[in-house]
Backbone as a chain_set.jsonl record, in Angstrom:
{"seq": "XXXXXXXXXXXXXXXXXXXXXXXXXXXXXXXXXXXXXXXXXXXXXXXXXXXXXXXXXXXXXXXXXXXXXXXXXXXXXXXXXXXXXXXXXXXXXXXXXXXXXXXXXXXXXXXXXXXXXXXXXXXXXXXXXXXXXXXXXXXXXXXXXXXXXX", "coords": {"N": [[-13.518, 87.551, -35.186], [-11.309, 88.213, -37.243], [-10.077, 90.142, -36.187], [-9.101, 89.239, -33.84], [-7.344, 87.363, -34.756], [-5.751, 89.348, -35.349], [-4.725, 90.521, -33.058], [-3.114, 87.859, -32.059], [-1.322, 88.041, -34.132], [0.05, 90.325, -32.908], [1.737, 89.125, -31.093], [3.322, 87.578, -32.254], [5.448, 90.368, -33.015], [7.6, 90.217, -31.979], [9.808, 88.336, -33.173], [10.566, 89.172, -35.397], [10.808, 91.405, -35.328], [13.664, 91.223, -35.027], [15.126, 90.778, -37.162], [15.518, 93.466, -38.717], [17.293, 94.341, -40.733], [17.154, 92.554, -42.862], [14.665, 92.85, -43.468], [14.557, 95.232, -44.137], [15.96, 94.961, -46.553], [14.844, 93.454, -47.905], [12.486, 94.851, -48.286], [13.401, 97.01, -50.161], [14.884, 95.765, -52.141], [12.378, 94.478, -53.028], [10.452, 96.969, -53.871], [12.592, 98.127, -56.132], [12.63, 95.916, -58.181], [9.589, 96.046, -58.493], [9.297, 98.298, -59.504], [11.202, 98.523, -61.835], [9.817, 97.044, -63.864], [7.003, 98.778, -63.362], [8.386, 100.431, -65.371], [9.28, 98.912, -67.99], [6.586, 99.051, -69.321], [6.519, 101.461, -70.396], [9.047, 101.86, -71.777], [8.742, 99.869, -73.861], [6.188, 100.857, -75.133], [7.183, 103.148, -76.559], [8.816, 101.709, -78.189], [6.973, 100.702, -80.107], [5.71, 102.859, -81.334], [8.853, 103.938, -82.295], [8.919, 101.993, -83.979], [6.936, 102.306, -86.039], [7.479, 104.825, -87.257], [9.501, 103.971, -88.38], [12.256, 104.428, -87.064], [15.401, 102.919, -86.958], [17.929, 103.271, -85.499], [16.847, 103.891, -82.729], [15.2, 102.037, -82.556], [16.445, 99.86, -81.885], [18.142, 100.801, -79.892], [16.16, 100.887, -77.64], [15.024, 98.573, -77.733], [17.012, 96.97, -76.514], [17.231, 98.225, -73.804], [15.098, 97.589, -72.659], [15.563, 94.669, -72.86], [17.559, 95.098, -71.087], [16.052, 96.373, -68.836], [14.147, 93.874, -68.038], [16.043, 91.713, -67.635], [17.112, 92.828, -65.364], [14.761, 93.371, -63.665], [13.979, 90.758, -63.809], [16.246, 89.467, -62.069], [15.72, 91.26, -59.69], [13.857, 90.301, -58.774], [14.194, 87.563, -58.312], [16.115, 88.017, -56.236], [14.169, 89.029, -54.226], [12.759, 86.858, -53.779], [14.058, 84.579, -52.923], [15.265, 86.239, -50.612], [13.005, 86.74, -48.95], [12.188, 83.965, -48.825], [14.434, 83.329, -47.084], [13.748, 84.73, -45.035], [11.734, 83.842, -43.689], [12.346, 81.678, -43.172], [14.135, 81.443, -41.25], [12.878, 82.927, -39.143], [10.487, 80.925, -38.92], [11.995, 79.167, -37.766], [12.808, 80.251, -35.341], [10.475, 80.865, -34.242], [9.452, 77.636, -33.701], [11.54, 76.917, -32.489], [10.871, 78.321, -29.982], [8.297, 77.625, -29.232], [9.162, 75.051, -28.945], [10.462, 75.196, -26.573], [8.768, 76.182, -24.437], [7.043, 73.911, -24.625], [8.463, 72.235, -23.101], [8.47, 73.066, -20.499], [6.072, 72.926, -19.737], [3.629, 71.329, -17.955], [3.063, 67.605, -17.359], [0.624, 66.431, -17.341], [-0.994, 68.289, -18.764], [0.364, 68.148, -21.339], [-0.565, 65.71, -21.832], [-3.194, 66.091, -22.477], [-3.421, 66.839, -25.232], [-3.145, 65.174, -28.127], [-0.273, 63.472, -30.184], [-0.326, 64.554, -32.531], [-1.608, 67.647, -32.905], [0.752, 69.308, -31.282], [2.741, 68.855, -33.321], [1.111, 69.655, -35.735], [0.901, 72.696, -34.241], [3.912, 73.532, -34.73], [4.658, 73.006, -37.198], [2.821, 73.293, -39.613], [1.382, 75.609, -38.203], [3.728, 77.743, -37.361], [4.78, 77.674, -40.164], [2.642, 79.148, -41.487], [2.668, 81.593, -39.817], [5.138, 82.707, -40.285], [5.766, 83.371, -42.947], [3.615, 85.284, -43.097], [4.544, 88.232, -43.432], [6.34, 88.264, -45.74], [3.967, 88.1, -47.598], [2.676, 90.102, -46.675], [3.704, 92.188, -47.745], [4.611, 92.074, -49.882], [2.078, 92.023, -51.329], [1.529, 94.695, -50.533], [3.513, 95.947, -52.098], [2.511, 94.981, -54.615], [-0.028, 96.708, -54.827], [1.365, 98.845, -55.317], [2.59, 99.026, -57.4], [0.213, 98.504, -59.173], [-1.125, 101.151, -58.557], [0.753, 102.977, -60.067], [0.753, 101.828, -62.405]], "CA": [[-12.523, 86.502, -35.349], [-10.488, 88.541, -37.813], [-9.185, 90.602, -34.49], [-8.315, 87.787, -32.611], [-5.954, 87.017, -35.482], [-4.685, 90.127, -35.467], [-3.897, 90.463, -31.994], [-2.444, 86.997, -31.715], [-0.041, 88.527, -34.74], [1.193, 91.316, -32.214], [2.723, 88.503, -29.946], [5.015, 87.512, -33.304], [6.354, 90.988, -33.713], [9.262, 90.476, -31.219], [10.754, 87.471, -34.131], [10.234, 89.815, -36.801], [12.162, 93.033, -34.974], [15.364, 90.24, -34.579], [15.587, 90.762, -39.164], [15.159, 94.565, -39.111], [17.869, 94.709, -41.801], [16.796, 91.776, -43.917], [13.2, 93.345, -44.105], [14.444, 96.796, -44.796], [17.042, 94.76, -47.641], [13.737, 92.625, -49.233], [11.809, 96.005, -48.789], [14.398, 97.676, -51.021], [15.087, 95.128, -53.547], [11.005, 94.735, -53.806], [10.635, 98.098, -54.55], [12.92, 98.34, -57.404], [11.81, 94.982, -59.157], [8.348, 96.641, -58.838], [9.806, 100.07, -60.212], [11.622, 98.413, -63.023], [8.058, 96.449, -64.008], [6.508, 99.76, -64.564], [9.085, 101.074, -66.145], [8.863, 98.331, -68.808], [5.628, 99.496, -70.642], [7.057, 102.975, -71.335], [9.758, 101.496, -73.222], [7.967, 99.043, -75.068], [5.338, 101.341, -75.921], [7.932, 103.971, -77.23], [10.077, 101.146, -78.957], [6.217, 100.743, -81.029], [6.254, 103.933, -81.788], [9.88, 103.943, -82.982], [8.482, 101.178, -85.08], [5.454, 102.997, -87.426], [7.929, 105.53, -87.742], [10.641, 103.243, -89.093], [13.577, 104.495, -86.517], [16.177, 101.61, -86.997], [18.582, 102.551, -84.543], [16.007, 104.455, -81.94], [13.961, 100.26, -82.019], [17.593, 99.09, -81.1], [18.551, 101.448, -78.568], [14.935, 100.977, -76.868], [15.037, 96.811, -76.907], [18.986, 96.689, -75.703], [16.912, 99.37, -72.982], [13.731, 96.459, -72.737], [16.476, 93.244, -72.599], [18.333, 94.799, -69.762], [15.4, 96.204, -67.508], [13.692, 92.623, -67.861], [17.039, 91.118, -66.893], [17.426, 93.787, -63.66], [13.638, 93.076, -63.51], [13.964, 88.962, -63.107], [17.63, 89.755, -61.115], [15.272, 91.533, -58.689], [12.593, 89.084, -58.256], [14.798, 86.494, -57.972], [16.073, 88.004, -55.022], [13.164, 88.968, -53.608], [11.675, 85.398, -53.459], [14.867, 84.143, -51.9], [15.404, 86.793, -49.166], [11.567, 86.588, -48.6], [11.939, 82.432, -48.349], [15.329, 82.706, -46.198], [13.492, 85.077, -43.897], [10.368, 82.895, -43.659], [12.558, 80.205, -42.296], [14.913, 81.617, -39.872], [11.744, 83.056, -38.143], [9.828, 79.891, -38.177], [12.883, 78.43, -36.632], [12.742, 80.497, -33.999], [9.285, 80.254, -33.309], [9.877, 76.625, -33.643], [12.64, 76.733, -30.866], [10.036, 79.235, -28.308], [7.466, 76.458, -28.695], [9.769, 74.023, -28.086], [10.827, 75.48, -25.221], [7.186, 76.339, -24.197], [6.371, 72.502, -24.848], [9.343, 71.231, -22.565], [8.011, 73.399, -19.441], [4.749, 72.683, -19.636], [3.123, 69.794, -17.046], [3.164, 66.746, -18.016], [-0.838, 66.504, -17.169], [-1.462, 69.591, -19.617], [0.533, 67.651, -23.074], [-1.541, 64.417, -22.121], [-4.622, 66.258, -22.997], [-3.537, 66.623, -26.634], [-2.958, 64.368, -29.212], [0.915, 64.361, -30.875], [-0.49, 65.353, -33.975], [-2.058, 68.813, -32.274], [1.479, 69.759, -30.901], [3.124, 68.29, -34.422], [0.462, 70.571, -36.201], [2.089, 73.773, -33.811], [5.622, 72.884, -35.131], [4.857, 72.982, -38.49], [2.081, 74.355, -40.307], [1.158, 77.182, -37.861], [4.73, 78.246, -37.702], [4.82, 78.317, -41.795], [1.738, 80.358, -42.067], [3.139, 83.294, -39.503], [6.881, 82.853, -40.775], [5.673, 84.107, -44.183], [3.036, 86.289, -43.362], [5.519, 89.48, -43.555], [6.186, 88.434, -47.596], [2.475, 87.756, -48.139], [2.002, 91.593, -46.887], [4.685, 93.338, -48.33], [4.227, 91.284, -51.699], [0.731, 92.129, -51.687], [1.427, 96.377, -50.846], [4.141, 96.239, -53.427], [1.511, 94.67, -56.327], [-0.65, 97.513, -54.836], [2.179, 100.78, -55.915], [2.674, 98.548, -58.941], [-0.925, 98.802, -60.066], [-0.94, 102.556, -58.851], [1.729, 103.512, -60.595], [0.354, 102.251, -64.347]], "C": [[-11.256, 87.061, -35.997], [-9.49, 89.289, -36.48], [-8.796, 90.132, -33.647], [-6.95, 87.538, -33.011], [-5.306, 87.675, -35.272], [-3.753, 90.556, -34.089], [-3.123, 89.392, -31.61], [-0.993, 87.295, -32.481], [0.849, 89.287, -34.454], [2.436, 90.132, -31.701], [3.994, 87.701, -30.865], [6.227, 88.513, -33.659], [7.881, 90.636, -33.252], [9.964, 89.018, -32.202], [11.005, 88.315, -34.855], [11.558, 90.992, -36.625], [13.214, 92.185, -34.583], [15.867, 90.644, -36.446], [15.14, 91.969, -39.359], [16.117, 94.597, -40.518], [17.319, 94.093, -42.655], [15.293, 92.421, -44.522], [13.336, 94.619, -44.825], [15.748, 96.105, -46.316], [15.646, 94.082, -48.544], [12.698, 94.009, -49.535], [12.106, 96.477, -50.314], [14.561, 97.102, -52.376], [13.418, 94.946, -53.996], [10.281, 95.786, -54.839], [11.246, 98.589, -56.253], [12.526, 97.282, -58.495], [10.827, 95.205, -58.998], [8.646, 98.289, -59.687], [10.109, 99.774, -61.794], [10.4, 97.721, -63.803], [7.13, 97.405, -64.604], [6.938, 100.983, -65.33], [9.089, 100.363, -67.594], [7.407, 98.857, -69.798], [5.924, 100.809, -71.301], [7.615, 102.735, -72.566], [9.068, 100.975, -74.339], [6.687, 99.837, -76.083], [6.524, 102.352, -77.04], [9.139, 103.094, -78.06], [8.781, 101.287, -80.679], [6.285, 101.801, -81.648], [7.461, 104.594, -82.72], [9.653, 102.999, -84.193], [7.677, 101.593, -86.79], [6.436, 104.3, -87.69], [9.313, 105.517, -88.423], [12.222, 104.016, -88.346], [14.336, 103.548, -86.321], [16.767, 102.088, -85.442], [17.776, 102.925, -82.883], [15.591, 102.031, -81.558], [15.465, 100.058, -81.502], [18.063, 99.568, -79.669], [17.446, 101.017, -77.285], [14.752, 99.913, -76.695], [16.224, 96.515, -75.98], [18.363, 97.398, -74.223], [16.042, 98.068, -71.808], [14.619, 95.706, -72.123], [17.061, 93.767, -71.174], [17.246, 95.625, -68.389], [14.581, 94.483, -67.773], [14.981, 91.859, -67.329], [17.138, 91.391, -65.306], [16.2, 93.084, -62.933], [13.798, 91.414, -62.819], [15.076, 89.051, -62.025], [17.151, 89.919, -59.542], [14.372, 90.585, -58.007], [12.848, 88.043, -57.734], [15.126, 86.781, -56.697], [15.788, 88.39, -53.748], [12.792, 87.443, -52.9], [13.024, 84.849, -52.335], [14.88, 84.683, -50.449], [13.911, 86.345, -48.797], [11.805, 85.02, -47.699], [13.309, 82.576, -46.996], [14.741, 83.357, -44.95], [12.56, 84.391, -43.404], [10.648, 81.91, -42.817], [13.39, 80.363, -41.176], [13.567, 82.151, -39.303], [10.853, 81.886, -37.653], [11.186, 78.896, -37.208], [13.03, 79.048, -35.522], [11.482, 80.387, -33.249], [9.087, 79.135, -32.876], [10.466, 76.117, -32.195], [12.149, 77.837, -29.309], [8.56, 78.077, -28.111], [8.068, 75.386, -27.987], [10.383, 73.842, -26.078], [10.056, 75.577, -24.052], [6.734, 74.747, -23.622], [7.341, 72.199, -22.91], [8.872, 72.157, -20.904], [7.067, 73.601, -18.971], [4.28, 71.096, -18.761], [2.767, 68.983, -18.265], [1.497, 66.413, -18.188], [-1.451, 67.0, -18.535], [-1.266, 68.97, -20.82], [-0.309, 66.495, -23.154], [-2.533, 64.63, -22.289], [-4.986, 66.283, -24.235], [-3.235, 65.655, -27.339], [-1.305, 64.678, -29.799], [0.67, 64.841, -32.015], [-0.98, 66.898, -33.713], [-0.494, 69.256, -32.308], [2.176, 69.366, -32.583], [2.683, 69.798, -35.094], [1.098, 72.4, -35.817], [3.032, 74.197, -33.948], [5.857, 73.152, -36.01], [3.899, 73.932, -39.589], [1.503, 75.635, -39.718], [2.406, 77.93, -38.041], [4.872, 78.917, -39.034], [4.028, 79.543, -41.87], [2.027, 81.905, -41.155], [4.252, 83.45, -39.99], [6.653, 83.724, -42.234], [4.528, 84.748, -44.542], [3.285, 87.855, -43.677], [5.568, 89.699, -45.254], [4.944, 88.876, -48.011], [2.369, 89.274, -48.353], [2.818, 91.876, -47.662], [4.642, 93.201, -49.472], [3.144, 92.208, -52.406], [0.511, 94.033, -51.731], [2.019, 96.678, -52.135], [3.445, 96.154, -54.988], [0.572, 96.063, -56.316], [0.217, 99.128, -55.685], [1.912, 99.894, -56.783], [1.62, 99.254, -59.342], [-1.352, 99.992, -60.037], [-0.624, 103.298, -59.708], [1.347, 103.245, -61.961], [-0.921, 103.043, -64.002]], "O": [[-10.174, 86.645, -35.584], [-8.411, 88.895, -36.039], [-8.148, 90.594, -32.707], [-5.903, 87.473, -32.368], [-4.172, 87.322, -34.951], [-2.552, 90.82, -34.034], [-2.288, 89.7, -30.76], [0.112, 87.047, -31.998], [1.957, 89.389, -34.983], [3.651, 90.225, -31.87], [5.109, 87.343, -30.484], [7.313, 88.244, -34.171], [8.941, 90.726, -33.872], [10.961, 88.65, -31.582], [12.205, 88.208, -35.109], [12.573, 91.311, -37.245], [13.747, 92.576, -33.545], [17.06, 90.732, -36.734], [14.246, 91.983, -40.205], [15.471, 94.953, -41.503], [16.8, 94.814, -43.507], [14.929, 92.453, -45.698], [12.638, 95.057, -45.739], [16.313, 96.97, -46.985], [15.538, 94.265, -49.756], [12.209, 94.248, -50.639], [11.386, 96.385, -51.309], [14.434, 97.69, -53.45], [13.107, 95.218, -55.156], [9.793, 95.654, -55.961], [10.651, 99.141, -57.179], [12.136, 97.667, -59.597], [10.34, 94.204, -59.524], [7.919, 99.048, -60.328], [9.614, 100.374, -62.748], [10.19, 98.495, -64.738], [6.567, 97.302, -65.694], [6.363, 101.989, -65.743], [8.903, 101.155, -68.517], [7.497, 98.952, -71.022], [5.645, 101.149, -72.451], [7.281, 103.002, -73.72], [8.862, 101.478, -75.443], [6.346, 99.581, -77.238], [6.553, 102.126, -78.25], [10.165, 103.62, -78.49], [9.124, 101.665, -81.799], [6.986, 101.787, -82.66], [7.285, 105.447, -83.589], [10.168, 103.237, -85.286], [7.821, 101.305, -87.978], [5.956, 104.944, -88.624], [10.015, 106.433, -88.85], [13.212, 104.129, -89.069], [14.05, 103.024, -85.245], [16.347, 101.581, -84.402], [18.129, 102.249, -81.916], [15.761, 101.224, -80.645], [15.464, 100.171, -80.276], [18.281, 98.91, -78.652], [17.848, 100.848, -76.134], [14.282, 99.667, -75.584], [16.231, 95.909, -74.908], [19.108, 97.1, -73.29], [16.295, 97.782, -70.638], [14.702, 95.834, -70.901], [17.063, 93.008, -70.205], [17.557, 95.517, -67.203], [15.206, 93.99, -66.834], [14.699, 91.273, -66.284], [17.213, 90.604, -64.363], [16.342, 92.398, -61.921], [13.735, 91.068, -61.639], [14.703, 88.623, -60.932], [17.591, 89.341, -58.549], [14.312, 90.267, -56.82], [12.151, 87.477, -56.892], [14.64, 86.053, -55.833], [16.411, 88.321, -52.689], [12.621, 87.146, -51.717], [12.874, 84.771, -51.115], [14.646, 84.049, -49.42], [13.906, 85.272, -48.193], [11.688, 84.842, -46.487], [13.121, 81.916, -45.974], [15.009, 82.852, -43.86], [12.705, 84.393, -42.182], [9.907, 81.336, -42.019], [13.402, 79.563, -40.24], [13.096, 81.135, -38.792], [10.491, 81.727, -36.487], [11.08, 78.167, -36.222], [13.426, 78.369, -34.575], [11.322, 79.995, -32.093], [8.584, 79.08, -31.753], [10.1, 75.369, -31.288], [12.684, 78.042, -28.22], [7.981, 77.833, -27.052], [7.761, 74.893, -26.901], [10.555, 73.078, -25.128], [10.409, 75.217, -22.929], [6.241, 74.477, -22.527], [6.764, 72.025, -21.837], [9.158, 71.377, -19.996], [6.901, 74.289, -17.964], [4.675, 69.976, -19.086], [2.414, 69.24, -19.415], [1.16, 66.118, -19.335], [-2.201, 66.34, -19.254], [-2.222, 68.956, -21.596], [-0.797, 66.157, -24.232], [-3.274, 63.648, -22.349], [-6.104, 66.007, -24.669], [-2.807, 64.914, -26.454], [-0.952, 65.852, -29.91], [1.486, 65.595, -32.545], [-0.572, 67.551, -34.673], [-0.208, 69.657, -33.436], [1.621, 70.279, -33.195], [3.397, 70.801, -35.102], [1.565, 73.17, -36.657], [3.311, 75.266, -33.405], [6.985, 73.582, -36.251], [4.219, 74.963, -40.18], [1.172, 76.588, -40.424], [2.331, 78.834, -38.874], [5.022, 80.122, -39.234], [4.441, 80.658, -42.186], [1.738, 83.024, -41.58], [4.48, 84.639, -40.214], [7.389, 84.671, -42.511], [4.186, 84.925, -45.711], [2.397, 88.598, -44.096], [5.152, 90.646, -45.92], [4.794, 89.89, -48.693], [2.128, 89.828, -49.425], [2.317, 91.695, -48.772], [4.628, 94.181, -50.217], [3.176, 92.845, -53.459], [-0.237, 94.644, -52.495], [1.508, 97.333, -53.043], [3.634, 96.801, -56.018], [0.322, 96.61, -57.39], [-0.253, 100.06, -56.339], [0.716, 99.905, -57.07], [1.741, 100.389, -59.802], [-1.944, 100.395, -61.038], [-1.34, 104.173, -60.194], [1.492, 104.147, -62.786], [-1.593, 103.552, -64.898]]}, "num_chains": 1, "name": "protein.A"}
């Protein structure tokens, strides 16, 4: 069953290769808000450190260090989730508008076998769940370097 899925997921790539840039721009920005993430415990450990050994301006230099990767850090994430969501939806709109198109040249015989909630269902929640299967992965490799990488 799992291979069924996956071959039904080939017949989405041709939406996907229409946002080569946008994927290689959420790639990119993923990447570094996962970079700056585990770059964060270095500091913090070495601000402790600066701590038990009472370095005043060393702890300052090393939070001012902290404050602005957590800033870059949320900066990135933030527009991660966006690009992620804006790509999510121009793709289901196009799948959207190849069903529709699908629907409207299809016998009339063939739609009176379903129900409008079936074709409804096609429209909407299948669309969602391939439109943002691309984040899901790329989300899900990126948590993978993350947890590599500590």
């Amino acid at each position: 069953m799992f291979l069924k899925r996956f071959k039904n997921l080939k017949r989405f790539k041709s939406f996907y290769s229409n946002y080569k840039k946008t994927i290689t721009v959420l790639l990119i920005v993923m990447l570094v808000a996962s970079s700056l993430g585990m770059l964060l415990p270095y500091f913090v450990s070495e601000r402790l450190v600066s701590l038990t050994n009472v370095k005043s301006n060393e702890i300052i230099k090393l939070s001012i260090i902290i404050m602005a990767i957590i800033l870059f850090h949320h900066i990135f994430w933030f527009l991660w989730e966006k690009i992620a969501s804006i790509l999510s939806n121009k793709i289901a709109k196009d799948i959207r508008q190849d069903i529709t198109k699908k629907f409207l040249n299809t016998k009339y015989e063939i739609i009176k076998k379903n129900t409008s909630s079936y074709y409804l269902e096609r429209l909407s929640s299948d669309t969602d769940q391939v439109s943002s299967i691309l984040g899901t992965i790329m989300g899900t490799m990126v948590d993978c370097l993350t947890n590599f990488g500590f």
